[in-house]
Residue frames as qw, qx, qy, qz and C-alpha x, y, z in Angstrom:
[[0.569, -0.243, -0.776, 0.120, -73.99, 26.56, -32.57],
 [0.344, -0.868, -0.138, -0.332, -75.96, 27.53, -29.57],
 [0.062, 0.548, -0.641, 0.533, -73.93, 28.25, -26.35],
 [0.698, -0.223, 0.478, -0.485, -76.40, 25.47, -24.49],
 [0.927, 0.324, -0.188, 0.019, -75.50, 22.86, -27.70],
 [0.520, 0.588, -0.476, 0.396, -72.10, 23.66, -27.29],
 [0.398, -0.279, 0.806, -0.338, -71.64, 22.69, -23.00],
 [0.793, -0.189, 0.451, -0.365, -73.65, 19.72, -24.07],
 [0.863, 0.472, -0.177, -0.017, -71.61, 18.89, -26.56],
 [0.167, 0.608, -0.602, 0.489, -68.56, 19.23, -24.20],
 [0.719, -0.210, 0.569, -0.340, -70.60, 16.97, -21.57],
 [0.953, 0.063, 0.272, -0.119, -70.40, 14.26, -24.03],
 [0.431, 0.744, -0.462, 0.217, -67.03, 14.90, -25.30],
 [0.335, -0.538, 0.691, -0.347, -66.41, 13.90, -21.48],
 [0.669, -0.385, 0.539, -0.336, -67.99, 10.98, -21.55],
 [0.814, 0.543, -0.192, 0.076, -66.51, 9.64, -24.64],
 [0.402, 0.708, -0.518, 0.261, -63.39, 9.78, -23.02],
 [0.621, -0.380, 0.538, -0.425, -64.61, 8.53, -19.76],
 [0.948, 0.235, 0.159, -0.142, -65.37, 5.24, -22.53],
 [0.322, 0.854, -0.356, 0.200, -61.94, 5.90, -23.64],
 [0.235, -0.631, 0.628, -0.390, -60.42, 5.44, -20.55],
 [0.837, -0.167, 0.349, -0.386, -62.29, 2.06, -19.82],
 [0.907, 0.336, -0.252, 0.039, -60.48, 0.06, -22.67],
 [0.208, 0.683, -0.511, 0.479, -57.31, 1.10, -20.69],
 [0.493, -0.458, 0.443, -0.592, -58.77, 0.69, -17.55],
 [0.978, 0.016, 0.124, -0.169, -60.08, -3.31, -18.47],
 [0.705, 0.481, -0.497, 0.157, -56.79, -4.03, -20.32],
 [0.313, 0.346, -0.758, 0.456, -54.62, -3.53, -17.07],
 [0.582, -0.277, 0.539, -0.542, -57.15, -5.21, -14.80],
 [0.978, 0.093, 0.040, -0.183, -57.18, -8.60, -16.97],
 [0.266, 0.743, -0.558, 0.256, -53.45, -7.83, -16.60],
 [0.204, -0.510, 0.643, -0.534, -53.55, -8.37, -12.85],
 [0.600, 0.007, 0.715, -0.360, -56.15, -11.17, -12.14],
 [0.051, -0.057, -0.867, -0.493, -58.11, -13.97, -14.54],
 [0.440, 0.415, 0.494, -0.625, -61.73, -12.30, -13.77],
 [0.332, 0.401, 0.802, 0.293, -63.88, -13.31, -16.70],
 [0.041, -0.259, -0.307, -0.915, -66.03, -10.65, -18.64],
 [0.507, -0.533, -0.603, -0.308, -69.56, -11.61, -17.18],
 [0.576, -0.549, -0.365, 0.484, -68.11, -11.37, -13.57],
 [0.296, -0.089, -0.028, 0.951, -65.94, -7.89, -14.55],
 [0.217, -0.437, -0.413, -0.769, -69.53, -6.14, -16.06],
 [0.487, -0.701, -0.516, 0.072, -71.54, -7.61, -12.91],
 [0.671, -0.233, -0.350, 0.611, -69.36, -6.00, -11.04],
 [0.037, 0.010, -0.028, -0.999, -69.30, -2.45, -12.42],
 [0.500, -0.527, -0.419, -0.545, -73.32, -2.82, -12.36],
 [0.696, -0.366, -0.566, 0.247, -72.73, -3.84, -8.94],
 [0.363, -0.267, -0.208, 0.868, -70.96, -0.63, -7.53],
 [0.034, 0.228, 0.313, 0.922, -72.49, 1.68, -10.01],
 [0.369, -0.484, -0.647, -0.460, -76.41, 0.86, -9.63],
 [0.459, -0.412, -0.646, 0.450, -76.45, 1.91, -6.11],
 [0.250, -0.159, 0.064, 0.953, -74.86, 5.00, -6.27],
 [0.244, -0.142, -0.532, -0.798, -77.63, 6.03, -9.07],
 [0.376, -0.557, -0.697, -0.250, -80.59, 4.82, -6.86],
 [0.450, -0.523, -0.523, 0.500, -79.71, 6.39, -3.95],
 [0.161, -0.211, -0.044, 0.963, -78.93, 9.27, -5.90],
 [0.298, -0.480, -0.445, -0.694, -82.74, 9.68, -7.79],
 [0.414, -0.599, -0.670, 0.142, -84.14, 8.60, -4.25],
 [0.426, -0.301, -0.194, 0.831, -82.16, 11.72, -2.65],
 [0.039, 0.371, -0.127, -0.919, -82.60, 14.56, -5.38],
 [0.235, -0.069, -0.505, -0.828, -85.16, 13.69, -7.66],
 [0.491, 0.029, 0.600, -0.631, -87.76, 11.11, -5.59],
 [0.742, 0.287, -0.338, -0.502, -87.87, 9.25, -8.23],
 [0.523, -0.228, 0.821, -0.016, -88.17, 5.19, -7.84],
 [0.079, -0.120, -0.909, -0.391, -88.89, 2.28, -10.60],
 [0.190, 0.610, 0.759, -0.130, -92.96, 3.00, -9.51],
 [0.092, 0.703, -0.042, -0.703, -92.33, 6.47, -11.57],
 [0.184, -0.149, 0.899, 0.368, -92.75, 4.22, -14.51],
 [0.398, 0.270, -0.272, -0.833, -95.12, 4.33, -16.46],
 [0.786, 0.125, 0.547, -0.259, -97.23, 1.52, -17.37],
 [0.830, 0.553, -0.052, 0.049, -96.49, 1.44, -21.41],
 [0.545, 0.706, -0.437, 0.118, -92.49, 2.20, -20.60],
 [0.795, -0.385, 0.442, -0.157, -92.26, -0.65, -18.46],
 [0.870, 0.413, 0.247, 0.109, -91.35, -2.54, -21.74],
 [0.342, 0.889, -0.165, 0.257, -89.03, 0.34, -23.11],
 [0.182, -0.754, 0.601, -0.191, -86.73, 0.43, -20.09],
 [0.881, -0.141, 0.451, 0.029, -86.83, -3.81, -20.00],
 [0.811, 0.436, 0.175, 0.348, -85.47, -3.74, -24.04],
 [0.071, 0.926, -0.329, 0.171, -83.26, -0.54, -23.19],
 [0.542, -0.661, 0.509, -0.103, -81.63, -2.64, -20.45],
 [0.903, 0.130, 0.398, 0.094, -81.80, -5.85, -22.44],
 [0.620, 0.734, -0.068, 0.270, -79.45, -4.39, -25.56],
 [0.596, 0.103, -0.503, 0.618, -77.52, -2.35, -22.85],
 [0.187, -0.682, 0.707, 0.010, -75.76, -3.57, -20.83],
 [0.788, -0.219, 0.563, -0.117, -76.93, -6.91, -20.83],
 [0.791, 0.566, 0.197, -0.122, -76.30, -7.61, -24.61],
 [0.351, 0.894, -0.253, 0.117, -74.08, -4.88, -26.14],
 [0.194, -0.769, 0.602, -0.095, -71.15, -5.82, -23.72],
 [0.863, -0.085, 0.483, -0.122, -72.05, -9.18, -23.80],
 [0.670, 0.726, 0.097, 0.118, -71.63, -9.29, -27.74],
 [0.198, 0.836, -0.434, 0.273, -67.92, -6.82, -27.64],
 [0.373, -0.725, 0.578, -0.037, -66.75, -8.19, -24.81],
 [0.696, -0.170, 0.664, 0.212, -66.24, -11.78, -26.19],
 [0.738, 0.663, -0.004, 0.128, -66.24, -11.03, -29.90],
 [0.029, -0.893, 0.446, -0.059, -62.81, -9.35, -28.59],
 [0.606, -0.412, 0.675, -0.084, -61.93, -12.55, -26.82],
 [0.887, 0.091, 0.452, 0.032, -62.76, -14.77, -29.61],
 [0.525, 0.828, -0.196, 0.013, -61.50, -13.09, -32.60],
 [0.714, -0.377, 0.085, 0.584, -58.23, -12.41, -30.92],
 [0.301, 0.376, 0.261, 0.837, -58.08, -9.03, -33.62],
 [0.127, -0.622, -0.366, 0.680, -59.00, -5.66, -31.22],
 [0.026, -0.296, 0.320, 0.900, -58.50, -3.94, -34.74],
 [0.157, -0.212, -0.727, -0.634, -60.72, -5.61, -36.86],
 [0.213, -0.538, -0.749, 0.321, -63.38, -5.43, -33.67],
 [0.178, -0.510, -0.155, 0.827, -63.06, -1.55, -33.39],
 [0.024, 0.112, -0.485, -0.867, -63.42, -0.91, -36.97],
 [0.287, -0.466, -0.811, -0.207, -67.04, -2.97, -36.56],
 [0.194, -0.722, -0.613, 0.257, -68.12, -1.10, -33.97],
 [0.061, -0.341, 0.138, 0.928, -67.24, 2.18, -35.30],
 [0.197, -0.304, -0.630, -0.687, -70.05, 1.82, -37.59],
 [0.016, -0.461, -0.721, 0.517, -72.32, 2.43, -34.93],
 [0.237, -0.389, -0.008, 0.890, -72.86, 5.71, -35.65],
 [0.130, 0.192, -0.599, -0.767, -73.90, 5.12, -39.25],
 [0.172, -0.542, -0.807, -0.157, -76.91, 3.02, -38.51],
 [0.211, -0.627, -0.659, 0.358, -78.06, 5.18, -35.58],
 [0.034, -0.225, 0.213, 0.950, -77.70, 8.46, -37.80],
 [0.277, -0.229, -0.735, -0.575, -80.07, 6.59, -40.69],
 [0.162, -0.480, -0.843, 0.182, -82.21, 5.69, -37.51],
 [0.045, -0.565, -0.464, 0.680, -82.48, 9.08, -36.08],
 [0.137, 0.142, -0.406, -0.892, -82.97, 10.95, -39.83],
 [0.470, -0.037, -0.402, -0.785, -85.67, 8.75, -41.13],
 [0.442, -0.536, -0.712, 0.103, -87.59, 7.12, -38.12],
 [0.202, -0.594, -0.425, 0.653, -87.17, 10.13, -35.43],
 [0.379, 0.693, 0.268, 0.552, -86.79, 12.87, -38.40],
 [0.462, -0.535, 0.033, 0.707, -83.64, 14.52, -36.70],
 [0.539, 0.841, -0.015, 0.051, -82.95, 17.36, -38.87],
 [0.564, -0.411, 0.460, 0.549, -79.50, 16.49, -40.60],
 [0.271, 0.809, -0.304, -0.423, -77.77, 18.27, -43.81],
 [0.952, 0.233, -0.170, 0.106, -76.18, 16.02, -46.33],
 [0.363, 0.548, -0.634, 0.407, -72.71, 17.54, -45.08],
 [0.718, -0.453, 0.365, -0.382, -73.97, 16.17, -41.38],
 [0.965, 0.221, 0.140, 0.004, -74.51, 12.63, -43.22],
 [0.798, 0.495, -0.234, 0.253, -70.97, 12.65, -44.59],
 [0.301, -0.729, 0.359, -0.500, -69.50, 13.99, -41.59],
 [0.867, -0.305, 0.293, -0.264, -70.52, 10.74, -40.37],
 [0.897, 0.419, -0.003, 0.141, -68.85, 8.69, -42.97],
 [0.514, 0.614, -0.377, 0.465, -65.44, 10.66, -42.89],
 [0.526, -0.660, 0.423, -0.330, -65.64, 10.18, -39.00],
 [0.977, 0.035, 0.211, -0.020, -65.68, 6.13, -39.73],
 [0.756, 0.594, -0.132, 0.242, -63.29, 6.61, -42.51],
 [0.250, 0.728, -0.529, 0.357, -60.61, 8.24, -40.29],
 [0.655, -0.448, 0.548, -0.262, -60.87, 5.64, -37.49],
 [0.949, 0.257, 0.147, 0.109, -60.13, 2.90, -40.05],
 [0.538, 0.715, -0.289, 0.340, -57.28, 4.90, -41.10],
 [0.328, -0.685, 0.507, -0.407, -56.14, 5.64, -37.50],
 [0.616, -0.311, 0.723, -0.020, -56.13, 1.30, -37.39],
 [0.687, 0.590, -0.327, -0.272, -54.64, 0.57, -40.24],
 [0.424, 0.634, -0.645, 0.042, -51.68, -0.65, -39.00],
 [0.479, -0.248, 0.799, -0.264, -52.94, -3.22, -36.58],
 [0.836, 0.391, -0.048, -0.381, -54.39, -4.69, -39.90],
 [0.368, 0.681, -0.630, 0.058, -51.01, -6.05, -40.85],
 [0.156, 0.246, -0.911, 0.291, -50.83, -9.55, -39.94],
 [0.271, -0.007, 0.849, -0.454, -53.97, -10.03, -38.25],
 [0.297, -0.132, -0.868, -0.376, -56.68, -12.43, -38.45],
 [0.441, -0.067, 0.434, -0.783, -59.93, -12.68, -37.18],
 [0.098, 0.099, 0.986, 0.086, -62.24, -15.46, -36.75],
 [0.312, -0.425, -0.616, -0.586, -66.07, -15.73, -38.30],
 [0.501, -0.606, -0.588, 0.190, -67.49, -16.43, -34.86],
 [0.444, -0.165, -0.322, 0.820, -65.86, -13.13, -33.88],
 [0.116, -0.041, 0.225, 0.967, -66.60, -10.85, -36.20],
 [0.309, -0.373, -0.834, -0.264, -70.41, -12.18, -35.98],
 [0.436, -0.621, -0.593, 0.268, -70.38, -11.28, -32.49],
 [0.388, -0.380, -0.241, 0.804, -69.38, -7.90, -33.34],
 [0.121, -0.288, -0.681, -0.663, -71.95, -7.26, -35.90],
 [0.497, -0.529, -0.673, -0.145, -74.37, -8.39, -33.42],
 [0.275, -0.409, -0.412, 0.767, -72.97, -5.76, -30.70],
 [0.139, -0.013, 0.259, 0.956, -73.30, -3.31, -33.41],
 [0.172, -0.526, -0.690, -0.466, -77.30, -4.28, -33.63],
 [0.513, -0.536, -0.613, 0.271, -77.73, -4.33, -30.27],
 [0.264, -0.356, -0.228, 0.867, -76.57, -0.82, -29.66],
 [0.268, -0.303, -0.461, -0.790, -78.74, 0.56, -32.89],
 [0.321, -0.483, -0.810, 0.082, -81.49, -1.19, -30.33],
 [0.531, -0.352, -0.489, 0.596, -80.61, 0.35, -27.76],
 [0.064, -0.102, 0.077, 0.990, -80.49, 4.01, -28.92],
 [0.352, -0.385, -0.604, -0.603, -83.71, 3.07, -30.75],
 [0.481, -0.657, -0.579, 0.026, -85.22, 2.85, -26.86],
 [0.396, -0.484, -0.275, 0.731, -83.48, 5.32, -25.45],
 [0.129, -0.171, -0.231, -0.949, -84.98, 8.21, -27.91],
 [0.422, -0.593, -0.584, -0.359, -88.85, 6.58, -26.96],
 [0.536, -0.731, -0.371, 0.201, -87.92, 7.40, -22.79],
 [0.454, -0.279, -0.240, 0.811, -85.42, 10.08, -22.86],
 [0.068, -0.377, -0.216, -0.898, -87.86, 12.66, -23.24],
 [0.531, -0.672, -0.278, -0.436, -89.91, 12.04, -20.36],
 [0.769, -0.571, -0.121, 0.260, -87.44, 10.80, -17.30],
 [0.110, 0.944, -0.308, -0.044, -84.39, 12.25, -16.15],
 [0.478, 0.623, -0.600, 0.153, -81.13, 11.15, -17.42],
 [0.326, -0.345, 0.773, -0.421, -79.85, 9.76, -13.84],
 [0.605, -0.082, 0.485, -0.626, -82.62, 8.34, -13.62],
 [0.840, 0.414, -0.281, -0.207, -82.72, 6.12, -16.85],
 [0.588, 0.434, -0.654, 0.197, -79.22, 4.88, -16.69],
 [0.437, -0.267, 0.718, -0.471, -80.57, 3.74, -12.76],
 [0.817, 0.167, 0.297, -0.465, -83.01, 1.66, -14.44],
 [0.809, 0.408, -0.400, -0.137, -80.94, 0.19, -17.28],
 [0.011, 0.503, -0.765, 0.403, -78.34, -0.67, -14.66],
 [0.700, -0.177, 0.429, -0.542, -80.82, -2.35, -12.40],
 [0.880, 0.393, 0.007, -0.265, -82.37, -4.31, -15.25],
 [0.637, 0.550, -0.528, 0.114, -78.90, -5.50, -16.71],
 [0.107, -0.519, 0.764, -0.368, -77.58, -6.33, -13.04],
 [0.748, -0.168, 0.469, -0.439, -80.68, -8.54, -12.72],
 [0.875, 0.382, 0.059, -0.291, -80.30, -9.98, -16.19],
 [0.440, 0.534, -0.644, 0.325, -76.67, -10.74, -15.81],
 [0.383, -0.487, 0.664, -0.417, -76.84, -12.10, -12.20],
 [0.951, -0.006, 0.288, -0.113, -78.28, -15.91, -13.53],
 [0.662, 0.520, -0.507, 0.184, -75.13, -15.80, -15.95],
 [0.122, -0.662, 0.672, -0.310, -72.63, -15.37, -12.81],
 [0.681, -0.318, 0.567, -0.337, -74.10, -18.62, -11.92],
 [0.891, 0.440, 0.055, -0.092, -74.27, -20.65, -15.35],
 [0.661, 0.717, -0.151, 0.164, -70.90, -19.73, -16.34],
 [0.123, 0.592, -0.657, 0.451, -68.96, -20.40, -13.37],
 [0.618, -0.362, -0.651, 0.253, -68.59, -23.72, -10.47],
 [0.334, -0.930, -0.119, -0.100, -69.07, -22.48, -7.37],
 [0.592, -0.554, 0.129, 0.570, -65.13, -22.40, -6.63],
 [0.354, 0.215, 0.234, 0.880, -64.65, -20.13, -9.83],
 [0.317, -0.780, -0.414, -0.347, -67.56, -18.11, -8.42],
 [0.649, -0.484, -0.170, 0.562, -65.18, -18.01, -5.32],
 [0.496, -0.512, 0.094, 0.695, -62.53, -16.60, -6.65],
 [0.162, 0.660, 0.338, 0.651, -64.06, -13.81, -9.05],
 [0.313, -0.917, -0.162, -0.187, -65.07, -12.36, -5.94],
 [0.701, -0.528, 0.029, 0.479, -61.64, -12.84, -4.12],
 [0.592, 0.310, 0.161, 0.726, -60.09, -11.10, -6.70],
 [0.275, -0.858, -0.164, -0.401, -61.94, -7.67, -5.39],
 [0.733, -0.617, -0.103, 0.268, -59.78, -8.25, -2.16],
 [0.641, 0.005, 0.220, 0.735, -56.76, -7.44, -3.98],
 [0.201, -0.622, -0.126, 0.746, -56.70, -2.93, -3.77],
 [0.042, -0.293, 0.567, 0.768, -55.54, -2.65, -7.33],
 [0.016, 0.141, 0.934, 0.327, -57.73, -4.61, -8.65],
 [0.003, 0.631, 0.776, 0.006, -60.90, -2.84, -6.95],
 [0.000, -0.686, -0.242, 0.687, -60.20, 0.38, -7.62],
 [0.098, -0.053, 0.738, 0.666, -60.03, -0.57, -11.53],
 [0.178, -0.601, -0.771, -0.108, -63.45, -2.49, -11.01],
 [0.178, -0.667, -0.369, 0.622, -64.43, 0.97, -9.18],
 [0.098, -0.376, 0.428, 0.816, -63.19, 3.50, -11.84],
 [0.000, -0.213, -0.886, -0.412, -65.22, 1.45, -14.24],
 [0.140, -0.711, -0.688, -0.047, -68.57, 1.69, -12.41],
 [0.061, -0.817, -0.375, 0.434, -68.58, 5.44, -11.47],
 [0.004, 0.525, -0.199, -0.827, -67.12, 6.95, -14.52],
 [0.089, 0.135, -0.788, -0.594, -67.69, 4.70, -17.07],
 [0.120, -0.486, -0.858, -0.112, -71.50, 2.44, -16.33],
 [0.078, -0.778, -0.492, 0.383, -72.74, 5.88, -14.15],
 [0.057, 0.687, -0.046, -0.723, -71.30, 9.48, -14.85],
 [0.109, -0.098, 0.736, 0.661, -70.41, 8.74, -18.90],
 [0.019, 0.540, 0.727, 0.423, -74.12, 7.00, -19.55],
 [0.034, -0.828, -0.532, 0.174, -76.03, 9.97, -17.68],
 [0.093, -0.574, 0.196, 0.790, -73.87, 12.81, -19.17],
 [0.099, 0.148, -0.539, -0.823, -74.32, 11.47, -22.31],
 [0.024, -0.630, -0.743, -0.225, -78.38, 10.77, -22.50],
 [0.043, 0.820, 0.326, -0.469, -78.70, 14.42, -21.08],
 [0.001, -0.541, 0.377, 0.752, -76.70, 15.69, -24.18],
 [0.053, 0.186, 0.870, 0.454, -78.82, 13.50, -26.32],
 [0.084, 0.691, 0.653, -0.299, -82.08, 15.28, -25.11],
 [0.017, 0.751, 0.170, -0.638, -80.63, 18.10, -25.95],
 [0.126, 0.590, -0.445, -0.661, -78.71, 17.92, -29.65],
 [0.886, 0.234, -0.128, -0.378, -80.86, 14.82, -30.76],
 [0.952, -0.091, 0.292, 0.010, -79.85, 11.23, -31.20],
 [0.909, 0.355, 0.046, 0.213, -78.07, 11.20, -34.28],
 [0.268, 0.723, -0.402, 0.494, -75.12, 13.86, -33.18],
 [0.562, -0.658, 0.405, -0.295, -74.70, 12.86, -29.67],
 [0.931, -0.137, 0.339, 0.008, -74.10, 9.35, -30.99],
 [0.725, 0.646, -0.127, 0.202, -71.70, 10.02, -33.46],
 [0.175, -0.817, 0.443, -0.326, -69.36, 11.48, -30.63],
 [0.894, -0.200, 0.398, 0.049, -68.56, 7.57, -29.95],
 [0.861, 0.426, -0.173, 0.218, -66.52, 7.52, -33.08],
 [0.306, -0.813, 0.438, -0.233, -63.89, 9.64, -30.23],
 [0.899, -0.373, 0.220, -0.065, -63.45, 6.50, -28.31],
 [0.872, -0.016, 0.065, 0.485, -60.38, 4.59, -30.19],
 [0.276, 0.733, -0.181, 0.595, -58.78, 8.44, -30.25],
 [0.405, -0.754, 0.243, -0.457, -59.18, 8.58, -26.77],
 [0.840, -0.436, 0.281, 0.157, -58.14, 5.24, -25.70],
 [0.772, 0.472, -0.093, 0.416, -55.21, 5.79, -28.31],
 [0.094, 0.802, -0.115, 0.578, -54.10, 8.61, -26.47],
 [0.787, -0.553, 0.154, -0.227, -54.71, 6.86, -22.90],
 [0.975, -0.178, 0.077, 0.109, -52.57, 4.33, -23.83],
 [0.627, 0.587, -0.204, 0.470, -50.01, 6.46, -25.34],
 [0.110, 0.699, -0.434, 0.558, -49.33, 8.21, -22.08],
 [0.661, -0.520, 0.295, -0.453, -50.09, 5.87, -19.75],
 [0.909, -0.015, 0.383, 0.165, -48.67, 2.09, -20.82],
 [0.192, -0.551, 0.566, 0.582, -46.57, 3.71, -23.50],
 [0.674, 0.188, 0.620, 0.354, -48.30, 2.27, -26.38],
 [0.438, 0.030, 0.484, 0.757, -47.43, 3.83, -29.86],
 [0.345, 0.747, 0.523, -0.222, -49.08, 6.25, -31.51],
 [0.345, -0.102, 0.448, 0.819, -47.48, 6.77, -35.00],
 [0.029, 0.345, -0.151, -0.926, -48.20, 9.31, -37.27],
 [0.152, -0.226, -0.792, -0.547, -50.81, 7.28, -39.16],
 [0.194, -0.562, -0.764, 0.251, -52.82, 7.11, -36.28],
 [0.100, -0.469, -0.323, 0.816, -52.43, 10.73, -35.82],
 [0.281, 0.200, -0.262, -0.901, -53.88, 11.75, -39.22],
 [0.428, -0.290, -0.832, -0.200, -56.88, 9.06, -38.73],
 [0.278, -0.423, -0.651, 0.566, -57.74, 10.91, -35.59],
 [0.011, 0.162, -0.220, -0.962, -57.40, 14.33, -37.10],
 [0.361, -0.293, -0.619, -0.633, -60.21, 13.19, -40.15],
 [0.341, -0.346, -0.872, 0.064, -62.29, 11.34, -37.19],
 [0.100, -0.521, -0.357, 0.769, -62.57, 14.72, -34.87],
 [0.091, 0.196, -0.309, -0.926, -63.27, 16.62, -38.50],
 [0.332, -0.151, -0.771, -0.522, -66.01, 14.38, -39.37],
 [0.262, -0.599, -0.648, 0.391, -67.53, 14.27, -35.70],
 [0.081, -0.373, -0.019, 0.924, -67.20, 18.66, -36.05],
 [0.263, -0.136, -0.514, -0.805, -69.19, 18.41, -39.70],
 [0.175, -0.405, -0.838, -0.321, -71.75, 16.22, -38.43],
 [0.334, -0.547, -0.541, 0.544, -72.36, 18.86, -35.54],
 [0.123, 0.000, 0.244, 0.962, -71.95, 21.80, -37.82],
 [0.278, 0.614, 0.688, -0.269, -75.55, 23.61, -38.35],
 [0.502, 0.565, 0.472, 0.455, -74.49, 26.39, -40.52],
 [0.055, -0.146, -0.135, 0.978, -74.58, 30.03, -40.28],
 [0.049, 0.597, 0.800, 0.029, -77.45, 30.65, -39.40],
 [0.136, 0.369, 0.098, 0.914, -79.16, 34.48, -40.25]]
């Protein structure tokens, strides 16, 4: 592996963990207050999306009229999957199911579509041991939640809506290979932000009277509570998505995305030292396979 794959494969190592962190980070903020999903996403689009404009305006001089005329469209369906979709889709399939386990294992298949995408629509160049890489990544995150299987149930309507995250992110990736070769990182994940803040700002209003509209915002008032919402938007909605589309320019779609299968290692791990939750020995050898199978699919060979 080159030494310029290998930091950008350590930039998205971060921001897998930065996603990590966020399952942690939402759990003990729906701890503290009754903020709804729709209102908790605005929100991190709300803090984040600034930041990111002010910062292309600063260092790059780039605004939304650096757009192109044909990827006007591209960056509307980029935004439209995600955020406005993908979270839309996870965050209540979570809620409705009422099974985090059987959710996780659904969206761990990400990966496996957006490999197939990037092999035989972009023609990434993957080995079959890449391709199986993938598979034994999946395979060890199922193992690693095995044991929240045990007892639990999940409803049709859930597990639907986590299917349907799962499209929505294939989407997504599927637009974000057509523009991340011409703009810079930053600068994308300003524009999906934007887009998603605009296309999520008539929900805030559908899905809430104006006195629950009230007091989504009052809840911000409360310290704890906005430096959660805060945490969110500048590691997770800003630094995470623009570390990891610059490591997708660089080691191609279908390995950069595969580095998501991380996530339920990382928020296993969050939660083990931070809230104390468990983290028995199954889990650990379901992590193990998951990191071995995320290594193969990165592997390139020896090369002469």
């Amino acid at each position: 592996m080159k030494k310029r794959e290998l930091i950008y494969n350590l930039l998205i190592l971060i921001a897998v963990c930065f996603w990590g962190m966020s399952y942690v980070f939402t759990t003990g903020l729906f701890g503290l207050c009754n903020m709804t999903p729709v209102s908790l996403i605005f929100f991190r689009l709300l803090i984040a999306t600034p930041l990111l404009i002010v910062f292309c305006l600063l260092f790059f001089r780039q605004s939304l009229r650096g757009i192109s005329g044909k990827d006007w469209l591209n960056f509307v369906a980029l935004s439209f999957f995600e955020p406005f979709l993908y979270f839309l889709f996870e965050t209540y399939s979570l809620k409705v199911s009422g099974d985090a386990t059987i959710v996780s294992v659904i969206i761990a298949t990400i990966p496996i579509f957006t490999v197939m995408l990037s092999y035989f629509y972009f023609k990434e160049k993957l080995t079959k041991f890449n391709l199986a890489g993938v598979f034994v990544s999946v395979g060890g995150i199922v193992i690693m939640l095995l044991p929240g299987f045990q007892g639990g149930e999940s409803s049709v309507a859930g597990i639907l809506l986590a299917f349907a995250a799962v499209l929505t992110a294939v989407g997504y990736s599927f637009y974000l290979k057509k523009v991340s070769e011409r703009y810079n990182p930053i600068f994308i994940v300003a524009c999906q932000n934007t887009f998603g803040l605009f296309m999520l700002l008539p929900l805030m209003f559908i899905m809430h009277t104006s006195t629950e509209l009230h007091a989504q915002f009052y809840y911000l008032t409360n310290p704890t509570v906005l430096l959660y919402v805060a945490l969110l938007a500048v590691f997770c909605s800003a630094i995470a998505y623009t570390i990891y589309v610059k490591g997708l320019q660089v080691i191609g779609l279908g390995r950069a995305n595969t580095f998501t299968n991380l996530i339920p290692v990382f928020t296993g791990l969050f939660a083990f030292f931070f809230i104390n939750e468990p983290f028995p020995p199954l889990k650990i050898i379901g992590a193990v396979i998951a990191v071995a199978g995320v290594w193969a699919v990165q592997w390139r060979g020896v090369r002469s």
